[in-house]
N, CA, C and O atoms as a Tinker XYZ file with bonds, in Angstrom:
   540  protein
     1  N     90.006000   91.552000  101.904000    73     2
     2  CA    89.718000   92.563000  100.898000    64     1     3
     3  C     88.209000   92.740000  100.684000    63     2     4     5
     4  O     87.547000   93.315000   99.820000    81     3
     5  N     87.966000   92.175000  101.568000    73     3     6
     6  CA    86.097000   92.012000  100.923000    64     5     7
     7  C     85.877000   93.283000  101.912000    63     6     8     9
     8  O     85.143000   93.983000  101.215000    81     7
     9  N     86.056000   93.909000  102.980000    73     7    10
    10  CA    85.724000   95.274000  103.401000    64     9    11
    11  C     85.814000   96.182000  102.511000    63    10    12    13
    12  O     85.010000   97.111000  102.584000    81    11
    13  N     86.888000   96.170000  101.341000    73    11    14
    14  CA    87.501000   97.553000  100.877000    64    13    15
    15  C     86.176000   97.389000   99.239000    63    14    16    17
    16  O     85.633000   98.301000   98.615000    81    15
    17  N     86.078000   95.953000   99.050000    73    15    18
    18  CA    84.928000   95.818000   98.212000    64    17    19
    19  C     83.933000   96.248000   98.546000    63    18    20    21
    20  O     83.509000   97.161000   97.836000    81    19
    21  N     82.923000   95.759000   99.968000    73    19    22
    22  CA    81.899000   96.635000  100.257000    64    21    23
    23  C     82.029000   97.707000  100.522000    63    22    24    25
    24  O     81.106000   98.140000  101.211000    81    23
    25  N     82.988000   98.575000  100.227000    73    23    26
    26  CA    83.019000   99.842000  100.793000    64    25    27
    27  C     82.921000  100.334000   99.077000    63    26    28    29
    28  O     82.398000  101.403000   98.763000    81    27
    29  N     83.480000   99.422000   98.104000    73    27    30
    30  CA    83.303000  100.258000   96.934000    64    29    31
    31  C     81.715000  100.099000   96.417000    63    30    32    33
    32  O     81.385000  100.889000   95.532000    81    31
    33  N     80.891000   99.326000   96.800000    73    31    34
    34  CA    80.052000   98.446000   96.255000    64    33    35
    35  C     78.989000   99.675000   97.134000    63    34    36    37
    36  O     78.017000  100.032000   96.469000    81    35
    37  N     79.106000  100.227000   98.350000    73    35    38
    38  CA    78.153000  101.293000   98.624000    64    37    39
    39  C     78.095000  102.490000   98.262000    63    38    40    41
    40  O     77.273000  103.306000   98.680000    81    39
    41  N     79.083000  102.726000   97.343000    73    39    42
    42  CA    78.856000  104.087000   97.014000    64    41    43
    43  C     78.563000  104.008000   95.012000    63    42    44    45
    44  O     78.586000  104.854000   94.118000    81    43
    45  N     78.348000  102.740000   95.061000    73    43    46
    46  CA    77.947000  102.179000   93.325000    64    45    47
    47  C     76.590000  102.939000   93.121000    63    46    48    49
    48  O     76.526000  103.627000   92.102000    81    47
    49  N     75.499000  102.912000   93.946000    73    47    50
    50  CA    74.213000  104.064000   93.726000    64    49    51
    51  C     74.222000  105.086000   93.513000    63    50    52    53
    52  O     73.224000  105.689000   93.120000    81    51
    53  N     75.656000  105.756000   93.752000    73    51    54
    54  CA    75.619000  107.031000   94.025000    64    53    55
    55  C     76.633000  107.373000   92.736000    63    54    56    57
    56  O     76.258000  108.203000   91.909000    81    55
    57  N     77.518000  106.918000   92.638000    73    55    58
    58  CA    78.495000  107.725000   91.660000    64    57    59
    59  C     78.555000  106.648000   90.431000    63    58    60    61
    60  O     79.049000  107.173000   89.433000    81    59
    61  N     78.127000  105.072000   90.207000    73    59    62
    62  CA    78.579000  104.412000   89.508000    64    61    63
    63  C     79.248000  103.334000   89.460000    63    62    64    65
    64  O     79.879000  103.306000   90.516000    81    63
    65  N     79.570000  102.103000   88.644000    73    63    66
    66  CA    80.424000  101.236000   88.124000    64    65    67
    67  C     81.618000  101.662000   88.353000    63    66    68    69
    68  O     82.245000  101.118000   89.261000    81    67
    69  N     82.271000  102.807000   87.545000    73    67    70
    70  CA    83.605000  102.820000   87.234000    64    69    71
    71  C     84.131000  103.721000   88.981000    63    70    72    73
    72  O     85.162000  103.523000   89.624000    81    71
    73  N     83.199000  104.492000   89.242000    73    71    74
    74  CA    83.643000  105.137000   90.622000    64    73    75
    75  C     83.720000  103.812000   91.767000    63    74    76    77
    76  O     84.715000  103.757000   92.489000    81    75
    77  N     82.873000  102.985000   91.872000    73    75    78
    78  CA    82.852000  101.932000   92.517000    64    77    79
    79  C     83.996000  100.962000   92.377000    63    78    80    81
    80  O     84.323000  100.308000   93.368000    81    79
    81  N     84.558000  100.828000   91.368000    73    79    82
    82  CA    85.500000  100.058000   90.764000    64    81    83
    83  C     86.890000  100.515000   91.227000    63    82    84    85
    84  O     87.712000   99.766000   91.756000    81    83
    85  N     87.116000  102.168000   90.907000    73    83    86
    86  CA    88.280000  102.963000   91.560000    64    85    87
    87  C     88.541000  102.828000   93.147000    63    86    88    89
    88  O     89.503000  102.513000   93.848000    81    87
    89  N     87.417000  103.161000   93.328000    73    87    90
    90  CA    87.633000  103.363000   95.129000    64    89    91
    91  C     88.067000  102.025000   95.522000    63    90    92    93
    92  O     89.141000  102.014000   96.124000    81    91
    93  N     87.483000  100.848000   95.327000    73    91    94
    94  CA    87.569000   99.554000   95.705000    64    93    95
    95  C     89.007000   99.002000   95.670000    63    94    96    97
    96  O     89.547000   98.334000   96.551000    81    95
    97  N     89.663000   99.499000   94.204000    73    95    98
    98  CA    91.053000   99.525000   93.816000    64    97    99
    99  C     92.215000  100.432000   94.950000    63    98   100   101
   100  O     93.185000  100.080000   95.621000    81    99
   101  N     91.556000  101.639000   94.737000    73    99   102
   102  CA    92.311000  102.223000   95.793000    64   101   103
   103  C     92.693000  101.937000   97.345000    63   102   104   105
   104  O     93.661000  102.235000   98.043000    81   103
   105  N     92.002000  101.526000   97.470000    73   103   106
   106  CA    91.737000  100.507000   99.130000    64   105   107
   107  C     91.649000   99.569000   98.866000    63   106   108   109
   108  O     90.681000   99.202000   99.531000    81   107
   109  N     91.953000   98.808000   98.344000    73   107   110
   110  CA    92.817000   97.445000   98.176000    64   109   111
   111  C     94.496000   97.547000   97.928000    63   110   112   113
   112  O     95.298000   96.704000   98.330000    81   111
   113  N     94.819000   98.711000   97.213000    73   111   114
   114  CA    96.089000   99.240000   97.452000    64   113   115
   115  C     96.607000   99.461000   98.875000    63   114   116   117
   116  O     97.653000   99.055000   99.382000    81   115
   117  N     95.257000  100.480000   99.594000    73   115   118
   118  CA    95.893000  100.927000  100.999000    64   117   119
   119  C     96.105000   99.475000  101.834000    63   118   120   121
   120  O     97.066000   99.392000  102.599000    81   119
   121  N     95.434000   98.640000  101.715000    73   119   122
   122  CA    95.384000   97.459000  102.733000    64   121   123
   123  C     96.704000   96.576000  102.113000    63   122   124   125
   124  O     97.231000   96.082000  103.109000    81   123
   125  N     97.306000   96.250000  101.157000    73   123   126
   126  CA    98.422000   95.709000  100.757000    64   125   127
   127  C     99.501000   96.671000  101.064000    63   126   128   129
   128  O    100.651000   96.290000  100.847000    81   127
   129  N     99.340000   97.677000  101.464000    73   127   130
   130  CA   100.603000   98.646000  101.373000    64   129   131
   131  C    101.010000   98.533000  103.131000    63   130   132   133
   132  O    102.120000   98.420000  103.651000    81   131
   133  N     99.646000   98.614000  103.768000    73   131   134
   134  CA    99.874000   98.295000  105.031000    64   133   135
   135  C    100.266000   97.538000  105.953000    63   134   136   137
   136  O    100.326000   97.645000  107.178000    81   135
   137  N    100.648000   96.396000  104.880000    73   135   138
   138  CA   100.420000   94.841000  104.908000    64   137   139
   139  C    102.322000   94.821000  104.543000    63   138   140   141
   140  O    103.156000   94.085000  105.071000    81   139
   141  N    102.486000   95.592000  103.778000    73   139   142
   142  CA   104.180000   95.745000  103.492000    64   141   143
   143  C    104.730000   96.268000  104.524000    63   142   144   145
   144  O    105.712000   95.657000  104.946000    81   143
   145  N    104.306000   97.551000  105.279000    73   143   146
   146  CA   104.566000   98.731000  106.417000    64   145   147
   147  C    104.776000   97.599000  107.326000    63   146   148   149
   148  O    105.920000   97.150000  107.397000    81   147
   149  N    103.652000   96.960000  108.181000    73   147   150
   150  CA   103.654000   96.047000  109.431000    64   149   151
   151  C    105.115000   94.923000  109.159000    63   150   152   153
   152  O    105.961000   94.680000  110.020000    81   151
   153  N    105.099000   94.319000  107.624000    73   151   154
   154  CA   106.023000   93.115000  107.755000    64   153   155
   155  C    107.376000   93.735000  107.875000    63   154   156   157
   156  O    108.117000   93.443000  108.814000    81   155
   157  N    107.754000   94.686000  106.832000    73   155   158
   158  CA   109.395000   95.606000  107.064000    64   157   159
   159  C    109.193000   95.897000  108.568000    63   158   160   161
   160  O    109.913000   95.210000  109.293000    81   159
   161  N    108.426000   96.707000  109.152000    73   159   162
   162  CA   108.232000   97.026000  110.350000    64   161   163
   163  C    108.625000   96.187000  111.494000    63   162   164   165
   164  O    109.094000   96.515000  112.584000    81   163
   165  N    108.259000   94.746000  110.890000    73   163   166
   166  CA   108.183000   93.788000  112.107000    64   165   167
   167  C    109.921000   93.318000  111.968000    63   166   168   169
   168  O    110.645000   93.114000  112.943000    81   167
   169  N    110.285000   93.229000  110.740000    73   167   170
   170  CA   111.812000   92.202000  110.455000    64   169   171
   171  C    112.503000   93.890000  110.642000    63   170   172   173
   172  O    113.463000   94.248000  109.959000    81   171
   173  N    112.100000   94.439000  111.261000    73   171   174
   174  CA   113.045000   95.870000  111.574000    64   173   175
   175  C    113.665000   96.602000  110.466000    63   174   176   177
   176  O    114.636000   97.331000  110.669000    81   175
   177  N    113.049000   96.412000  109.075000    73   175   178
   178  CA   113.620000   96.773000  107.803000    64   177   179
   179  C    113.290000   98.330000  107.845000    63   178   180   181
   180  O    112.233000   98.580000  107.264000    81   179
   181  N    113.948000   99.466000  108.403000    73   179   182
   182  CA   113.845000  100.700000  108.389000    64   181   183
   183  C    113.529000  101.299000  106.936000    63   182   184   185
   184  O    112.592000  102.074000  106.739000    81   183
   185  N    114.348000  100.890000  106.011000    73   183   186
   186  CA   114.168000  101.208000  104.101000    64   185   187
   187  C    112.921000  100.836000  103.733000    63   186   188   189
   188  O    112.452000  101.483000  102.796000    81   187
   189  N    112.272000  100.015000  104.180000    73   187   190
   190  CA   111.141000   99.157000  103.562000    64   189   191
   191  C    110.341000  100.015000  104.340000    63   190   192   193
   192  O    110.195000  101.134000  103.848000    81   191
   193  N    109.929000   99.861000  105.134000    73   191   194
   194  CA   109.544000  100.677000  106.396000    64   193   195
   195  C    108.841000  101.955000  105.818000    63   194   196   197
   196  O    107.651000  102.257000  105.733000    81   195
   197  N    110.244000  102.739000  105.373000    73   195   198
   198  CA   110.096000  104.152000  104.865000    64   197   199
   199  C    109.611000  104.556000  103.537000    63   198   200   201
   200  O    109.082000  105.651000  103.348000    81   199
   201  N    109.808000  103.587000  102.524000    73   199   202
   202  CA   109.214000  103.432000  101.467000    64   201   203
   203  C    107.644000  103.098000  101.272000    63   202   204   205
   204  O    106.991000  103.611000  100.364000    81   203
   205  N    107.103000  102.198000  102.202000    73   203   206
   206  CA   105.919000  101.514000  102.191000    64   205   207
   207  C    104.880000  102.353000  102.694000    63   206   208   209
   208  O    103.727000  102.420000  102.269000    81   207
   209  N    105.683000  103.346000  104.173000    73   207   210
   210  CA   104.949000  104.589000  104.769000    64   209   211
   211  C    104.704000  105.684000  103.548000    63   210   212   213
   212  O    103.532000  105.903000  103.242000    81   211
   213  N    105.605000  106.281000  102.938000    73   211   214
   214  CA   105.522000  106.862000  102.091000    64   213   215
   215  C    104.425000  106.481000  100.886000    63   214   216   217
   216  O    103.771000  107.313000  100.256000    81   215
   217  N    104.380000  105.195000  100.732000    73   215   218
   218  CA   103.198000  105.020000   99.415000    64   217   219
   219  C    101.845000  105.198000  100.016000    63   218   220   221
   220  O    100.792000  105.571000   99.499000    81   219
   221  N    102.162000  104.800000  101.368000    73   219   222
   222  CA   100.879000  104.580000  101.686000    64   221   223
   223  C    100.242000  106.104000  102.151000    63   222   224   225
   224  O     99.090000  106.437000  101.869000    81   223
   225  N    101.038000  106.823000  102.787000    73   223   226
   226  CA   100.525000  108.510000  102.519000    64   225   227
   227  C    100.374000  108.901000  101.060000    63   226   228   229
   228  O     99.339000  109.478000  100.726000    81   227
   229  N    101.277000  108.647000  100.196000    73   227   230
   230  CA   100.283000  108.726000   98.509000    64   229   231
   231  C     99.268000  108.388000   98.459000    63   230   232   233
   232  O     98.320000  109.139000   98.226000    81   231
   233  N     99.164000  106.926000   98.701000    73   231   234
   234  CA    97.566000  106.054000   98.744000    64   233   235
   235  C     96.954000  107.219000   99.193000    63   234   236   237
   236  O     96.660000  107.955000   98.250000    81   235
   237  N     96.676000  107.625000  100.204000    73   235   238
   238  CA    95.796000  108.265000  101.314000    64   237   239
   239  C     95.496000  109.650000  100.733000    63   238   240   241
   240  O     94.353000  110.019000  101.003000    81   239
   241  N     96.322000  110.644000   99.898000    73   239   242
   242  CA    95.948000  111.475000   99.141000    64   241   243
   243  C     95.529000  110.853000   97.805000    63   242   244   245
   244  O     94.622000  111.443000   97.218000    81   243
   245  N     95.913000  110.029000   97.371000    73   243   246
   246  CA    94.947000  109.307000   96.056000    64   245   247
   247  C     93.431000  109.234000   96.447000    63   246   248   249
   248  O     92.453000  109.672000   95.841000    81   247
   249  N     93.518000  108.544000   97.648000    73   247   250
   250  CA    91.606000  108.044000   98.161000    64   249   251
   251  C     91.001000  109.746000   98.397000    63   250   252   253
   252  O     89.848000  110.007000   98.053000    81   251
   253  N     91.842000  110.753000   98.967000    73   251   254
   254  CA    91.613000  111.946000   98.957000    64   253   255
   255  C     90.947000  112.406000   97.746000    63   254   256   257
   256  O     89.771000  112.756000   97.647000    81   255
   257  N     91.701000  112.370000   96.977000    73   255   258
   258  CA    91.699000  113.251000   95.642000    64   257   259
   259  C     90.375000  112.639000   95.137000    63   258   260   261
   260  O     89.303000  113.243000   95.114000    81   259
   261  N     90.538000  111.620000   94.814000    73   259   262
   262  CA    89.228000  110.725000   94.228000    64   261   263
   263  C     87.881000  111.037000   95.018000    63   262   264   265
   264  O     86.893000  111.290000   94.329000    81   263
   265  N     87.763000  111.040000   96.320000    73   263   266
   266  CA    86.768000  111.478000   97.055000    64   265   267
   267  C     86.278000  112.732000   96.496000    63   266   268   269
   268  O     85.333000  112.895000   95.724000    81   267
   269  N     87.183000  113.716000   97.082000    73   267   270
   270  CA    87.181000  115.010000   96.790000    64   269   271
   271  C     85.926000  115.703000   95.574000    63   270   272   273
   272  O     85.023000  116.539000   95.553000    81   271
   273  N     86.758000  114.482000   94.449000    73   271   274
   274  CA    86.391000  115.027000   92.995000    64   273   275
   275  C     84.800000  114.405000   92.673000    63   274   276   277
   276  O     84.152000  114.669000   91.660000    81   275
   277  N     84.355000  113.523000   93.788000    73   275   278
   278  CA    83.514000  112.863000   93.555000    64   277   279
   279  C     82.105000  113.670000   94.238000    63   278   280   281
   280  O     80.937000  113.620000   93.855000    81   279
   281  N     82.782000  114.497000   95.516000    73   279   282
   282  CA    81.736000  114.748000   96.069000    64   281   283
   283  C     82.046000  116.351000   96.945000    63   282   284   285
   284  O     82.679000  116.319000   98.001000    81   283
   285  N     81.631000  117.436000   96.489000    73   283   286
   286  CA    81.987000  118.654000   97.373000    64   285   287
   287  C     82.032000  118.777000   98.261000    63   286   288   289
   288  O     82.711000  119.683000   98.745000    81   287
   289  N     81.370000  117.976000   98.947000    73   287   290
   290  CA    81.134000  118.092000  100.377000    64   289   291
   291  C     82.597000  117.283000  101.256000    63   290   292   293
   292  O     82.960000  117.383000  102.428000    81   291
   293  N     82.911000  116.850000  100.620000    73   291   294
   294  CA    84.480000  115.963000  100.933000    64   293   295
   295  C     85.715000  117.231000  100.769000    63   294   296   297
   296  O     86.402000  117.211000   99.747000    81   295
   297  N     85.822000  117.719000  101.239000    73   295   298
   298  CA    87.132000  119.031000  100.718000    64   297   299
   299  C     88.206000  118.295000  100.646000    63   298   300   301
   300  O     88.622000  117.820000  101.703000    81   299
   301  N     88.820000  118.054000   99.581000    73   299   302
   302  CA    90.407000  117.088000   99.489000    64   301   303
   303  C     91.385000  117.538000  100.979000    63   302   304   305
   304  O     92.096000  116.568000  101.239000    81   303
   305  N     91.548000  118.338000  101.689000    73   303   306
   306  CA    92.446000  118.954000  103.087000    64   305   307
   307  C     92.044000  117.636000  103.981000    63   306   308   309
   308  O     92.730000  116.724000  104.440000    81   307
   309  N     90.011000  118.055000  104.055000    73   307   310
   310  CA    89.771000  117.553000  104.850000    64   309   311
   311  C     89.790000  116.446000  105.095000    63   310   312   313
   312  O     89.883000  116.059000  106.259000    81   311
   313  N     89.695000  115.521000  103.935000    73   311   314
   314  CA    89.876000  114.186000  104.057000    64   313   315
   315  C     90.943000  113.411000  104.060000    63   314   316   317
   316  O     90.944000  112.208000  104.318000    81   315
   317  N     92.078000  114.229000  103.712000    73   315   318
   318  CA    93.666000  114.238000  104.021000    64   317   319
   319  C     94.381000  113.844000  104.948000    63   318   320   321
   320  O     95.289000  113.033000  105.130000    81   319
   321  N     93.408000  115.066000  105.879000    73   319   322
   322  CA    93.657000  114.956000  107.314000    64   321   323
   323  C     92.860000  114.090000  108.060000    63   322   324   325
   324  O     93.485000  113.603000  109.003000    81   323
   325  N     91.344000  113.614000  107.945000    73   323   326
   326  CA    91.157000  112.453000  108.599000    64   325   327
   327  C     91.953000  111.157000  107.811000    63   326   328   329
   328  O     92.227000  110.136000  108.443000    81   327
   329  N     92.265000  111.296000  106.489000    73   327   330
   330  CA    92.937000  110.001000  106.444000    64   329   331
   331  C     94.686000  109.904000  107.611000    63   330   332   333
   332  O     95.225000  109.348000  108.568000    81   331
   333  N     94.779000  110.538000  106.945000    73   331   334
   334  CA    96.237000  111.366000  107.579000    64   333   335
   335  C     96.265000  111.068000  109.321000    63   334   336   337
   336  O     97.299000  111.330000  109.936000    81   335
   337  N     95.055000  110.507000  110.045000    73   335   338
   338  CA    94.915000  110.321000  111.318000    64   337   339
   339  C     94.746000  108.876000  111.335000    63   338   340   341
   340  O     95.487000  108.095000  111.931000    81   339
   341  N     93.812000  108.596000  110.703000    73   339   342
   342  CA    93.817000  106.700000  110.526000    64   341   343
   343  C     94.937000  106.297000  110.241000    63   342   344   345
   344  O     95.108000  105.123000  110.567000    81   343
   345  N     96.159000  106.990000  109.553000    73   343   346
   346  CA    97.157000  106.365000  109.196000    64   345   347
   347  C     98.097000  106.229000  110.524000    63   346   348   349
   348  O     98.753000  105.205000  110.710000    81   347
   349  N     98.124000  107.432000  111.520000    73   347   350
   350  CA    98.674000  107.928000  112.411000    64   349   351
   351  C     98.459000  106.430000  113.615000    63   350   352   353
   352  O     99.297000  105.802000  114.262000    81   351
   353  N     96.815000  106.278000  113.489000    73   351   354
   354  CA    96.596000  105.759000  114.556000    64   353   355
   355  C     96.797000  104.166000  114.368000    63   354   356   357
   356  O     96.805000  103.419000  115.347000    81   355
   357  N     96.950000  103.721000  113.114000    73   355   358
   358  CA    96.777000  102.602000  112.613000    64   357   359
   359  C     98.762000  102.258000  112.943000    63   358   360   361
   360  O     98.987000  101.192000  113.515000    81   359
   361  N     99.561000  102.820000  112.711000    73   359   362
   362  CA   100.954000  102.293000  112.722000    64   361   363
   363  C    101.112000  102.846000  113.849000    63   362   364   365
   364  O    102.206000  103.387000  113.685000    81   363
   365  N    100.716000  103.148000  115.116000    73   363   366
   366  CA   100.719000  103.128000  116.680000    64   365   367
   367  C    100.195000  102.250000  116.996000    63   366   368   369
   368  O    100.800000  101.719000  117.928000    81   367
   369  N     98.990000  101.546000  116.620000    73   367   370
   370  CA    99.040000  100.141000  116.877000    64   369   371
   371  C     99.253000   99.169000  116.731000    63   370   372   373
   372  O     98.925000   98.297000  117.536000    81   371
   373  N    100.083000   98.878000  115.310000    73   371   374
   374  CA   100.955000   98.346000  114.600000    64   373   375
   375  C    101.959000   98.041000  115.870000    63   374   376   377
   376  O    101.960000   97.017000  116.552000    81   375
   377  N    102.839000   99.229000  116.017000    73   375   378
   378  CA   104.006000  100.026000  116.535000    64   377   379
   379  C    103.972000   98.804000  117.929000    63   378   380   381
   380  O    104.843000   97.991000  118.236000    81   379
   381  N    102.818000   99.024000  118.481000    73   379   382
   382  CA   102.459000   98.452000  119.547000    64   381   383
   383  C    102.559000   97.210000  120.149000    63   382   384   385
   384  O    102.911000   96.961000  121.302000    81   383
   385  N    102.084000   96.152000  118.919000    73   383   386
   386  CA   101.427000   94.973000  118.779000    64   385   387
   387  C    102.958000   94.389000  118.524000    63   386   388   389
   388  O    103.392000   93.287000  118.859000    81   387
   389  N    103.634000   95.441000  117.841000    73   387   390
   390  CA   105.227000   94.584000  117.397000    64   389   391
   391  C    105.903000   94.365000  119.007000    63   390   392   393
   392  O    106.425000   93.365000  119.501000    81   391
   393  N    105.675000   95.631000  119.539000    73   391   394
   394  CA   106.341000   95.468000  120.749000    64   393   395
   395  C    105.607000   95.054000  121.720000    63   394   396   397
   396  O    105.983000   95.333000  122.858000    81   395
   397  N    104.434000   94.322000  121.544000    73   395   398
   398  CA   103.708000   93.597000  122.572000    64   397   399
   399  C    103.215000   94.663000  124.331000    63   398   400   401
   400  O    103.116000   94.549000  125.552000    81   399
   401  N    103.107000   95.358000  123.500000    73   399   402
   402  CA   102.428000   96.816000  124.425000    64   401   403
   403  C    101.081000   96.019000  123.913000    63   402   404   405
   404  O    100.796000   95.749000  122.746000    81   403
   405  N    100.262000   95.689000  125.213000    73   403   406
   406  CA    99.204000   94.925000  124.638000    64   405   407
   407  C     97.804000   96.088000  125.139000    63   406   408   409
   408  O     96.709000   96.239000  124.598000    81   407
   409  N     98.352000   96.725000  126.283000    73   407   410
   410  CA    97.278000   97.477000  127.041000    64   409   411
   411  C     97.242000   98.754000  125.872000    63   410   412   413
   412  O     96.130000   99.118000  125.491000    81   411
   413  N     98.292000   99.331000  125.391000    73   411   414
   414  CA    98.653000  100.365000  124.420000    64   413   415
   415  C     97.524000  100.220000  123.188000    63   414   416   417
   416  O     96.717000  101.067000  122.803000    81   415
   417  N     97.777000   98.655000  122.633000    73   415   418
   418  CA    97.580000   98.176000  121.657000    64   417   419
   419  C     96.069000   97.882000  121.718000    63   418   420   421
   420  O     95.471000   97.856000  120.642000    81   419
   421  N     95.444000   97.677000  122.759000    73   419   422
   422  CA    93.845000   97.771000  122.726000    64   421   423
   423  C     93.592000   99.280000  122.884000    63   422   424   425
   424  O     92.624000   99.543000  122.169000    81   423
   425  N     93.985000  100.262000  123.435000    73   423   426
   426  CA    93.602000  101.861000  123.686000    64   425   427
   427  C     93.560000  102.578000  122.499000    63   426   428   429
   428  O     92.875000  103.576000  122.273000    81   427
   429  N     94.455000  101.924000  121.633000    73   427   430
   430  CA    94.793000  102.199000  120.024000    64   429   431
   431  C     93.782000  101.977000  119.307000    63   430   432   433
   432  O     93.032000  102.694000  118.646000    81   431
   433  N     93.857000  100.805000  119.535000    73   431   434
   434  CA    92.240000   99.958000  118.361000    64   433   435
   435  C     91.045000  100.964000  119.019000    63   434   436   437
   436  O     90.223000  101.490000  118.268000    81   435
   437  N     91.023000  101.150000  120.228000    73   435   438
   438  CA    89.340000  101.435000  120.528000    64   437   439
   439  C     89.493000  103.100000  120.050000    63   438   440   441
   440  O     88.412000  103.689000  120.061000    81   439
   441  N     90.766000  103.990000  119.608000    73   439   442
   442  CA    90.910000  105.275000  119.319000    64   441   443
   443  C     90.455000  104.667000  117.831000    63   442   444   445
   444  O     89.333000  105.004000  117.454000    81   443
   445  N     91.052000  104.002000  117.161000    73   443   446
   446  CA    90.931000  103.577000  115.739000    64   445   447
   447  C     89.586000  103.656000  115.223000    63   446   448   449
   448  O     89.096000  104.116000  114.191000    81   447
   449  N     89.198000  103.155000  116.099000    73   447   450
   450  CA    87.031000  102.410000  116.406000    64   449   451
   451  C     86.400000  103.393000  116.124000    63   450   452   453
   452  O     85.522000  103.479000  115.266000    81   451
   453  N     86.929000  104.491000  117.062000    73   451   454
   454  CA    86.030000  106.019000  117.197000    64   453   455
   455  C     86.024000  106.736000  116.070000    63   454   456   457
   456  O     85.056000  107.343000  115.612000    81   455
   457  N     87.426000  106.647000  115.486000    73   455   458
   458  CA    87.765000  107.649000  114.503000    64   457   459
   459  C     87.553000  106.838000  113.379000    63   458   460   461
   460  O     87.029000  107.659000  112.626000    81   459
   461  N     87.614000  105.536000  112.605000    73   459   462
   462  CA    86.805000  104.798000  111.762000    64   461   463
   463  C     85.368000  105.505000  111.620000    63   462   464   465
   464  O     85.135000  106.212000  110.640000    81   463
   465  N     84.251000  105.258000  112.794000    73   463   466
   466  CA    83.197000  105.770000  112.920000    64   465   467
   467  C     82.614000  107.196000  112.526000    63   466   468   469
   468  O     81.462000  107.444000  112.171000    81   467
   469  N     83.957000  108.301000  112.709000    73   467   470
   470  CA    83.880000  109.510000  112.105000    64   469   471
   471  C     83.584000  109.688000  110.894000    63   470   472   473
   472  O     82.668000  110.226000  110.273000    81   471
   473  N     84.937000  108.898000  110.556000    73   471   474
   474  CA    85.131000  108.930000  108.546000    64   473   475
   475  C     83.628000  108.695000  107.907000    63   474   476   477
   476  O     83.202000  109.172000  106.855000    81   475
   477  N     82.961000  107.852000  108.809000    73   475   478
   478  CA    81.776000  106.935000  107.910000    64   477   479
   479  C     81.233000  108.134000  107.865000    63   478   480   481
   480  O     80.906000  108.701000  106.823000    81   479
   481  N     81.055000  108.774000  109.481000    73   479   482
   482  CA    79.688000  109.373000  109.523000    64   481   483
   483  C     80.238000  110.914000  108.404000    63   482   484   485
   484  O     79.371000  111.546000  107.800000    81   483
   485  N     81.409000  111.220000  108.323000    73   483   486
   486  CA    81.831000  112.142000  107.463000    64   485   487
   487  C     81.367000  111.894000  106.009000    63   486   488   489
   488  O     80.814000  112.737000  105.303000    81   487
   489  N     81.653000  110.681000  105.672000    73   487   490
   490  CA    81.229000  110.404000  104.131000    64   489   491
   491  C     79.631000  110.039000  104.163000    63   490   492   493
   492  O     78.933000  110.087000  103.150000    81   491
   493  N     79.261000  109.757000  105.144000    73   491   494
   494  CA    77.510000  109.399000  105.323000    64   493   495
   495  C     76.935000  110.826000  104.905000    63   494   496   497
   496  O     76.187000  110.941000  103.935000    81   495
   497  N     77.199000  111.552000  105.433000    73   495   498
   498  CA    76.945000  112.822000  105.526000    64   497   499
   499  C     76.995000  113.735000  104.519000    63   498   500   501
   500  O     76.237000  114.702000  104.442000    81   499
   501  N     78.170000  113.373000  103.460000    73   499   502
   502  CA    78.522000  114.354000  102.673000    64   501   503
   503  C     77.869000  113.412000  101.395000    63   502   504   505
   504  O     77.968000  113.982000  100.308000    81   503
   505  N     77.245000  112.115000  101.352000    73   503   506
   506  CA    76.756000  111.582000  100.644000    64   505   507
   507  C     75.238000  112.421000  100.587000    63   506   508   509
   508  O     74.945000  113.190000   99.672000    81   507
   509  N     74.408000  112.128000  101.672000    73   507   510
   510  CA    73.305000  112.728000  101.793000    64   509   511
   511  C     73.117000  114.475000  101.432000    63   510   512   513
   512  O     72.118000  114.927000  100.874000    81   511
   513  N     74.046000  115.129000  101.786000    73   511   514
   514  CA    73.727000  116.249000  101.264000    64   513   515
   515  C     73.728000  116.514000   99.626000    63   514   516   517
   516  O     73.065000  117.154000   98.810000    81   515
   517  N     74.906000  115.606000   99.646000    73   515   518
   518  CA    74.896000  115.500000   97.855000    64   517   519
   519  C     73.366000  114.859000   97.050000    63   518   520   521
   520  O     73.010000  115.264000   95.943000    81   519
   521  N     72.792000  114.077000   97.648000    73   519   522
   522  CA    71.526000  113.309000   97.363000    64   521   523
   523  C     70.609000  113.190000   97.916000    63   522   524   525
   524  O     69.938000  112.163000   97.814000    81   523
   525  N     70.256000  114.237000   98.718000    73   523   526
   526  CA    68.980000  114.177000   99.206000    64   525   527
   527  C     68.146000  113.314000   98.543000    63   526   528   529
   528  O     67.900000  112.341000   99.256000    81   527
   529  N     67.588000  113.267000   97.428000    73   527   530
   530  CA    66.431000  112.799000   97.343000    64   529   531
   531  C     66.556000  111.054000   97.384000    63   530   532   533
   532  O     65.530000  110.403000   97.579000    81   531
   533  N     68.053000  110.275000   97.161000    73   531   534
   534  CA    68.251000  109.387000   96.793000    64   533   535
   535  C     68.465000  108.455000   98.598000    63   534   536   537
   536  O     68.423000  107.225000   98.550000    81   535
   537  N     68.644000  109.033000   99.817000    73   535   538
   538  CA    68.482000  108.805000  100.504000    64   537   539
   539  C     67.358000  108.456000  101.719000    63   538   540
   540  O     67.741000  108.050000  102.816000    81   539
């Protein structure tokens, strides 16, 4: 959980305590929810499975929405849909790793890698325009 902390802890300059505090919360949600998805996933629990996917696409428009409202340059769609792809790519390698598709399961991670790298440079980006001067 200490990623989803520094991830709230860098945007504390920019929006605040209590914004820092939310986001950190919110992605600590997504990483426990994912953490439910993989285990139903793994004991073949289809119900659990479907429930856990489902929160965790809530999660993912929650981190949306919150973004969104935080920063214009974030359009709630857009960040929807790159979350909406991390989620995609993240339970294909899940998917993978259960079924010991190992070659799958590294092609996955290094798609994951790339598109991780986006998001940043997406929110890097939409930080700086918001703050020029603070950058």
């Amino acid at each position: 959980m200490k990623n989803q902390e520094d991830i709230g802890n860098a945007i504390r300059p920019f929006y605040g305590d209590a914004a820092a505090a939310q986001l950190t919360t919110l992605l600590k949600q997504h990483i426990n929810i994912a953490g439910e998805l993989v285990a139903a996933a793994a004991a073949g629990n289809t119900a659990k499975a479907a429930d856990a996917d489902k929160r965790w696409h809530d999660n993912a428009v929650a981190i949306a929405t919150f973004l969104s409202g935080a920063n214009p340059n974030w359009p709630q769609a857009t960040v929807v849909e790159m979350l909406n792809k991390h989620l995609a790519l993240t339970s294909r390698e899940a998917t993978n790793r259960i079924k010991k598709k190992w070659t799958e399961d590294q092609m996955t991670f290094d798609q994951i890698f790339s598109q991780a790298m986006e998001m940043a440079d997406t929110l890097s980006s939409g930080i700086m325009a918001q703050f020029p001067t603070k950058v």
